[in-house]
N, C-alpha and C positions, 0 to 999 in steps of 0.2 A: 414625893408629895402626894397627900390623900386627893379626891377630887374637891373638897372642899378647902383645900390649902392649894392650890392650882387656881378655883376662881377668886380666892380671896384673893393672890398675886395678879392675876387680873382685873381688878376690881382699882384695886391698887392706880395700876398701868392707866386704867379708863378715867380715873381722877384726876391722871397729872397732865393726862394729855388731851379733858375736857371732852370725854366722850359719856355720854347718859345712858347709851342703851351702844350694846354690842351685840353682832350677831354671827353665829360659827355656823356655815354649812357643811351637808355632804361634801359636797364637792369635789371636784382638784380645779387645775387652772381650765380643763375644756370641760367641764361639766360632765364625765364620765358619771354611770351609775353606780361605779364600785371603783376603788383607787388605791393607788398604790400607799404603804405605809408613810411615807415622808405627807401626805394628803391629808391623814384621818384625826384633823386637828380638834373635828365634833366629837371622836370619840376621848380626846386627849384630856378634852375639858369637862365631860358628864359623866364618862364612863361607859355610855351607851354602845356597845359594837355594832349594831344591826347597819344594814346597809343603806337605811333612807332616814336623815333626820335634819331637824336642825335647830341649834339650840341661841336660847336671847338668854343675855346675860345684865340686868338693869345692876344700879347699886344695891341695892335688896329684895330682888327676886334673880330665880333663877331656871330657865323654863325648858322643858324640849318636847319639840313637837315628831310625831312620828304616825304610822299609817296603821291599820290595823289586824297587820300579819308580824308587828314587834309590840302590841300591849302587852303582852303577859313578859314577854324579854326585857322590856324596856320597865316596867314597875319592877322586877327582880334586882335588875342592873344598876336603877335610879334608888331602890331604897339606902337609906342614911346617907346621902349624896348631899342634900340639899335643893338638890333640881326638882321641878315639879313634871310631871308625866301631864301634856295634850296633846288629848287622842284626837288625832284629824279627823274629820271627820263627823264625830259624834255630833249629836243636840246640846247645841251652848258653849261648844269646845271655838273661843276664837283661832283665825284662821293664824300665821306669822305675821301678817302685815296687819290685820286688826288689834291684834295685841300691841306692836309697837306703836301705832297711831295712836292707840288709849292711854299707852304708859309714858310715851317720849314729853319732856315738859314743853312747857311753851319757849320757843327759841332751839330747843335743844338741839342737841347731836347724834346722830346714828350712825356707828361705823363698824365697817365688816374689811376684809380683803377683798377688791375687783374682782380679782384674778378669779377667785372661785364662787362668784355670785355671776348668772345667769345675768345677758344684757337686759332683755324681757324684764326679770324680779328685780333688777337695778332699779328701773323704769317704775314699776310698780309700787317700792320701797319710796322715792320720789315723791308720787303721788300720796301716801301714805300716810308723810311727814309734812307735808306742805299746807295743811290745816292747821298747824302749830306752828307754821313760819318756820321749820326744822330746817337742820340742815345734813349734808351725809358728805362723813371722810371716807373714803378708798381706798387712800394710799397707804396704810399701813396692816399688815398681820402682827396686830397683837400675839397672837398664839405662839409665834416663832421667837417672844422675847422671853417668854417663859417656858419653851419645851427645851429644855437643856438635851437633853440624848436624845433629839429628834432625829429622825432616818433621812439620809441623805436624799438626793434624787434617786435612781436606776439608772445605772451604767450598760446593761447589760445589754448583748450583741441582739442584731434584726436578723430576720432569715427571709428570703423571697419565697415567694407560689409562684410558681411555671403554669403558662395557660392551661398542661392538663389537668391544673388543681381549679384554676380561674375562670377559663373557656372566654378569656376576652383581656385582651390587651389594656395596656394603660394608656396608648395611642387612642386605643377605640374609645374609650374610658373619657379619656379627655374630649373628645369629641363631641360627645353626647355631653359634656358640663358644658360648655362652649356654646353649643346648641342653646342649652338651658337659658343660658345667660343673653342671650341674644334676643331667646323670646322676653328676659326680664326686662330686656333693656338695657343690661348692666354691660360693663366691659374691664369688671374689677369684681374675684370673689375671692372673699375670705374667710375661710375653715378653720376652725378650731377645733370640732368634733375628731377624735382622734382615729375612730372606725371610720369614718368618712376618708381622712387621709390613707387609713392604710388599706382602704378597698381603694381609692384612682390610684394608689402607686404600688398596691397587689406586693407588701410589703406588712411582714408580720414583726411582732416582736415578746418582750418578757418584762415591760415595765409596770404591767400592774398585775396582780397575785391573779393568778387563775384564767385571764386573758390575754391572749396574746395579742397586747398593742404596744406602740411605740409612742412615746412623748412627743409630740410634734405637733407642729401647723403648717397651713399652705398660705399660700396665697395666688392666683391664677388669674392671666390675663388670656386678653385673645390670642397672644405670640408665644408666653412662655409660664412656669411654675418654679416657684420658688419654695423648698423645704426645710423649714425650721427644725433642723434635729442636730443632735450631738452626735458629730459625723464619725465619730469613733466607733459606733454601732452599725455603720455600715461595709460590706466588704469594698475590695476598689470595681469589683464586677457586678456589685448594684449600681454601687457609683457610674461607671460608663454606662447601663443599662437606662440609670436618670439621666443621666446627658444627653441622650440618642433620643430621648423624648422631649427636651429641652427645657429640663427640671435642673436647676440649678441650685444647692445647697449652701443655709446660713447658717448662724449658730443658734441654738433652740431660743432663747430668750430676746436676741435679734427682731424680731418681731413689733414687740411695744413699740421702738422706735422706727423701725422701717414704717409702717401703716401713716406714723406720722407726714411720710414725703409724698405719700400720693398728694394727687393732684387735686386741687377741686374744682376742677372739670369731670374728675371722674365719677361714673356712676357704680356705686359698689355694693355686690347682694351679701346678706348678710342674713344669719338664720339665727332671730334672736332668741331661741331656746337652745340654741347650740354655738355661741359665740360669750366669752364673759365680759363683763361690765365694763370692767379697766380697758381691756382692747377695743371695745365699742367707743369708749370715751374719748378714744387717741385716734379714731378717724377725724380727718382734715373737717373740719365745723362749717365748711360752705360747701364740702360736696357730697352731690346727691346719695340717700343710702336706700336701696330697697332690702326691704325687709318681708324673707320668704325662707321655707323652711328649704336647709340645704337640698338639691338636686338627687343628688347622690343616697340620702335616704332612700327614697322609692325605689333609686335606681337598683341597690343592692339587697332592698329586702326582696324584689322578685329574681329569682335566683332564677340561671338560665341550664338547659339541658344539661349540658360536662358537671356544675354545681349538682343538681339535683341525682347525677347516676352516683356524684362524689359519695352525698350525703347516705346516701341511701347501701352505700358499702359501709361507711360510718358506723352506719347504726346495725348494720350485720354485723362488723364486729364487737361493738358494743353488746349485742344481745346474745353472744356468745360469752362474754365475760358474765354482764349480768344471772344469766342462767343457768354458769358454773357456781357462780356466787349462792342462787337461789338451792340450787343441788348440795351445796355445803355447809348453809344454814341449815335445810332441812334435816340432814346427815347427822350433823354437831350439837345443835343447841339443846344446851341440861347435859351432854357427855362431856361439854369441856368446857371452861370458860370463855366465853365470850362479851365483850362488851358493846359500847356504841361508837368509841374509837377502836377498836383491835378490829370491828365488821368492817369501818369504812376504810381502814388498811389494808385486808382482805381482798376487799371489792379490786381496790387501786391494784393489789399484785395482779387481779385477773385481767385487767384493763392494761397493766403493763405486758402482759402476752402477747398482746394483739400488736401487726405490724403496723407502725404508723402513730401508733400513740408518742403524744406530748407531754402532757397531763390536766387533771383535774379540771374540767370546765366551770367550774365554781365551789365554793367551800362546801362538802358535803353535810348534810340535813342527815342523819341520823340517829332518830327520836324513838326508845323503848317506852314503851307501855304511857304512863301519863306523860314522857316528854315530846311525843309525837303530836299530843296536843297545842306544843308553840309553835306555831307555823312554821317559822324560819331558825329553829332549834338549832344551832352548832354545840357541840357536845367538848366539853373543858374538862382537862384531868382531875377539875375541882367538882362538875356538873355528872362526870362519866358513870353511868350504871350499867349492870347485864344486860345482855339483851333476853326478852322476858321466855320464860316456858310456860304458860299462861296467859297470854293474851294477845297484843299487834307490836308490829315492829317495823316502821315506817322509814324506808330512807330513798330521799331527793339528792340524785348526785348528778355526773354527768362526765362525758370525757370529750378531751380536746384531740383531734385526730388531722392527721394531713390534708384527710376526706372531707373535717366540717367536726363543727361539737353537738355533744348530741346531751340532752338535760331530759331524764326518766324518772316517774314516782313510781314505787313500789310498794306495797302493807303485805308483809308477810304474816302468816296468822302461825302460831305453835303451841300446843296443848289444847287445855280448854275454855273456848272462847261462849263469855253471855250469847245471851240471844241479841243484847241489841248490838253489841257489837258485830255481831253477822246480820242483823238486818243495815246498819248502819254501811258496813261493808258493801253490799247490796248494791244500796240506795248511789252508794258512790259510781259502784261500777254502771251502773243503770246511765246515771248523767255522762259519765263519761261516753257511754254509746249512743245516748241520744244526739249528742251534739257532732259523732264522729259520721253518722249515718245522715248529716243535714246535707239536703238538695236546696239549691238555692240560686237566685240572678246574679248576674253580672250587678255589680253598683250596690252587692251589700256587704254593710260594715260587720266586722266582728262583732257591734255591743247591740246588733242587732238578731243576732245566732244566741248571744250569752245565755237566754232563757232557755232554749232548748236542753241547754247542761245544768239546768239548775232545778228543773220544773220536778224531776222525783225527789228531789229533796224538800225544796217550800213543799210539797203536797205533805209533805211529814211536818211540816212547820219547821223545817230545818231548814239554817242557810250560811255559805261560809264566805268571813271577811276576805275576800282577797278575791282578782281575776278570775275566770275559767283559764285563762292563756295571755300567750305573748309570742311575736316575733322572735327567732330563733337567727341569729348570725351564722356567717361561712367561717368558722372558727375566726370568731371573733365576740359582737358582745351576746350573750345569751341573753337576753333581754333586747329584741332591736325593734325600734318602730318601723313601719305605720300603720299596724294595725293589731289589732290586740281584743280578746273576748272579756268583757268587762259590762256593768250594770252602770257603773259611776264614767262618762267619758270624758278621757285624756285626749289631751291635745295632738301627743305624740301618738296618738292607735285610732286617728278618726279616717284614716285612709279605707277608701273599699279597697278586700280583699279581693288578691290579683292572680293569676295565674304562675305556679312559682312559689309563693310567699311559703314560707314553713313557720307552721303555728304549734304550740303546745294546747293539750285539751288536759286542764289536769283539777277536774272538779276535789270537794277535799269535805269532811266533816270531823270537826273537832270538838270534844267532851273535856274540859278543861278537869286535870285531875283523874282522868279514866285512861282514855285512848284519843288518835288520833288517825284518820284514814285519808290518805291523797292515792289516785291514781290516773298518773298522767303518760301521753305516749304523744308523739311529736306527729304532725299531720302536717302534706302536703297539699293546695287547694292546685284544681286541676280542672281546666275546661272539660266538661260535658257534653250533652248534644245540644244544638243550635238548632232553633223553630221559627215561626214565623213569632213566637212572643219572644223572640231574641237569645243569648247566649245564659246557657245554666253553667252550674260548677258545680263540684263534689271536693270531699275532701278523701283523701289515702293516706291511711294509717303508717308510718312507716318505721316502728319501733315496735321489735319483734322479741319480744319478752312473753312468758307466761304470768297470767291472773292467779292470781293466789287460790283456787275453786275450793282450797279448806276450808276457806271463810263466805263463800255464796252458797244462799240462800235461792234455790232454783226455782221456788213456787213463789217467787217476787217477780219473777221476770214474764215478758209475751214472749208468745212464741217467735217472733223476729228478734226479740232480744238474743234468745239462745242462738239463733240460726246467725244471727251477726259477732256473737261471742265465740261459738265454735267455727266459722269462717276464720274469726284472727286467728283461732288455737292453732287450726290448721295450718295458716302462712308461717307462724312462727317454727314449726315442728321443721315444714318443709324447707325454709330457709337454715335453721339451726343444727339440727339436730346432724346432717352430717358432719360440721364439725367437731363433735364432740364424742367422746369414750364411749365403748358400747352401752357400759354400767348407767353414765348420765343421759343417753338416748332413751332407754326401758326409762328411766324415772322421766325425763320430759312426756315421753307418750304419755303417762300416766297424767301428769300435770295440765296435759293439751287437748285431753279426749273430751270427746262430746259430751253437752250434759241436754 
């Protein structure tokens, strides 16, 4: 079926079964920010692949909303669809719940699946419609009557991390949730976030493409933990390993109903941006819920010593791939063919070298010459070009390691590049260092750093839609809260940055049509000295890759810029470069040397 013969059969379905306005999220059933295929029910229905949308489907319109690192993807993907492209964000652009509020008629019906709507945006949706005396069904996924060869669940096996992947037991783990919950008041907490489960029970898996999580939920009292998963995915020496912590296992879908027998005496915390609608709904209606963002957030975005020396091998051996990779671009391109799939398979054999690799920390971004200009670019055998001999050649990948996942930008430059593509290059590297070299207190946010990475570019009048950074998981989600470098503030990135946390700095400038520049390297925030005006921080680089120096422009920079861009050159040489052939040592030196 075309996308236009998929929502007409929907449209259909919303007729008979008296619904006015439909709405398909991202989604899955825990609100993960990327999902496994049997989930991608937004892209089923619009066409859209990118990773953040969500689309309303009235009787005669048809809408999708998206952020502004998939406009140019998502007008490409949406033309002759029938779907209308809103750009979040923009001046005029209504939000999702504004729209349905102005379109739903009076009386009407708004209906989505629970399962994969946010308890929070339930809530919100709620109030929405309730100016219209609306009302909202939950119990059905329309999208599931109409995907005929929809993809099953993931069957596929979990594997454990041993404390010297962890540096902290699920005992200890539990202990500190416990804690939490005591200060909540609660004595009942239920998790849906699926990184959250599989950081307390230090339990990986392969259900969704490029992450290693598992399908599951918890539930936790002050005595015991109950694991919703499809126990076929575990060995029997996970299995007693939960036992011995007094985690005792159901069957994944077991949940809806279980929640139902709590007690309502109980007090139960709940993290309404990471619990969905349907399972909120089926809490006991007279007992108490507090509503607080999971524990275990914070707890694992400050990653503890054994994590941090993890990651930091991680990314040593990742920047020996990457830098093989860099040495056989520069070697190859215009002698052989080369594309934007055959580089990011390339990249991957060199990543498969390395001891410990899994794979692929998310769907790799590699964007030749104007494709480098759509942020979030993944390259299709219909989309796929050379990689250019003439101009940048941009690619955002990342690899998933025993150690930790590690997510790097690179802009290779090859032949001959305008000027302003090298001043643009520049400008990038410039932010990128300004925000790596930020001194700053105990108690400040990322979106309070954000300027520092952005301030060489607005001085050009230039400025790029998307974050400086984000929260970086212990191989897990690449993207993790609670804190995040950003101009616009998220709920999920309002945390002050903590000692521990691993951030991305990955400022970017994009010429829609020309070229496209990102260069990001992962940074650790690390206590400083402490004074009588109290505790500073610093951030450490910890992505040992070389800067593209074909494409800087050196009489752009101060002289601390150079001294802190040859400082990195340095670390990197001096970490890398033994690894590697004598042929790609002489070519790193050259790439590393002072300028």
């Amino acid at each position: 079926m075309s996308i236009a013969e998929r929502i007409t059969a929907l449209r259909a379905l919303m007729a008979d079964r008296g619904y006015d306005v439909y709405m398909v999220p991202t989604d899955d059933n825990h609100q993960s920010e990327y999902v496994g295929e049997h989930f991608k029910a937004r892209a089923f229905i619009t066409g859209f692949t990118g990773s953040a949308g969500t689309a309303v489907i009235t009787k005669d319109e048809a809408g999708l909303w998206t952020d502004g690192r998939y406009f140019i993807q998502a007008a490409q993907q949406l033309e002759g669809t029938g779907v209308t492209l809103f750009k979040m964000g923009e001046p005029g652009v209504p939000t999702v719940e504004e729209y349905i509020a102005n379109v739903i008629p009076q009386n009407g019906t708004l209906g989505f699946d629970g399962r994969v709507v946010a308890m929070g945006e339930g809530q919100a949706l709620v109030d929405a419609v309730a100016p219209k005396n609306g009302k909202i069904n939950y119990s059905e996924d329309l999208i599931d009557l109409i995907w005929e060869d929809r993809p099953a669940l993931s069957e596929k096996p979990a594997f454990a991390l041993g404390e010297e992947y962890t540096g902290e037991s699920t005992k200890s783990k539990l202990t500190r949730i416990r804690e939490a919950m005591k200060e909540a008041g609660a004595n009942v907490h239920v998790i849906a976030a699926l990184d959250d489960v599989c950081w307390t029970t230090n339990l990986r898996g392969d259900d969704i493409e490029f992450f290693p999580l598992l399908l599951s939920y918890a539930v936790i009292t002050m005595d015991d933990m109950k694991l919703y998963i499809d126990e076929r995915k575990l060995t029997d020496e996970m299995k007693a390993n939960l036992a011995k912590d007094n985690i005792s296992l159901r069957p994944y879908n077991a949940v809806y109903e279980d929640v139902k027998e709590l007690s309502d005496s109980d007090v139960i915390m709940v993290d309404p941006a990471r619990l969905n609608y349907a399972l909120y709904n089926n809490l006991p209606k007279n007992a108490e819920v507090v509503q607080l963002t999971n524990p275990t957030v914070l707890m694992k975005a400050m990653k503890n010593d054994v994590e941090i020396k993890n990651i930091i091998n991680a990314h040593i051996k990742d920047g020996v791939a990457m830098t093989k990779f860099m040495y056989w671009l520069k070697k190859n391109v215009g002698k052989i063919e080369i594309t934007e799939i055959s580089a990011a398979e390339k990249l991957d054999s060199f990543r498969k070298e390395q001891e410990g690799y899994l794979w692929q920390s998310f769907e790799p971004i590699c964007g030749s010459g104007e494709h480098a200009a759509i942020v979030h670019y993944a390259a299709t055998p219909e989309t796929d070009i050379p990689v250019v001999t003439d101009g940048l050649f941009l690619t955002d990948t990342g690899g998933g390691y025993m150690e930790g996942s590690t997510d790097i930008t690179r802009t290779f430059a090859f032949g001959k590049l305008t000027d302003r593509m090298k001043e643009d290059f520049t400008t990038v590297l410039l932010c990128n260092l300004r925000l790596a070299r930020a001194v700053f207190m105990y108690g400040t946010c990322g979106y309070n750093l954000d300027i520092l990475a952005r301030m060489p570019a607005w001085e050009r009048g230039i400025n790029y839609n998307h974050g400086t950074g984000h929260g970086v998981g212990y191989l897990m989600n690449i993207h993790e809260a609670s804190s995040g470098f950003r101009i616009a503030i998220r709920d999920r990135e309002k945390a002050p940055i903590e000692a521990g946390m691993v951030l991305t700095n990955e400022p970017g400038i994009y010429i829609e049509g020309s070229h496209g520049i990102r260069t990001e390297n992962e940074l650790v925030a690390r206590n400083g000295q402490k004074t009588e005006y109290g505790q500073f921080m610093y951030f450490e680089p910890i992505t040992y890759v070389p800067i593209d120096l074909d494409a800087v422009v050196p009489e752009m920079m101060t002289t601390e810029d150079k001294e802190q861009l040859n400082a990195y050159h340095a670390k990197v040489y001096e970490l890398i470069a033994p690894k590697l052939s004598e042929e790609e040592r002489e070519w790193l030196k050259e790439y590393t040397r002072a300028i």
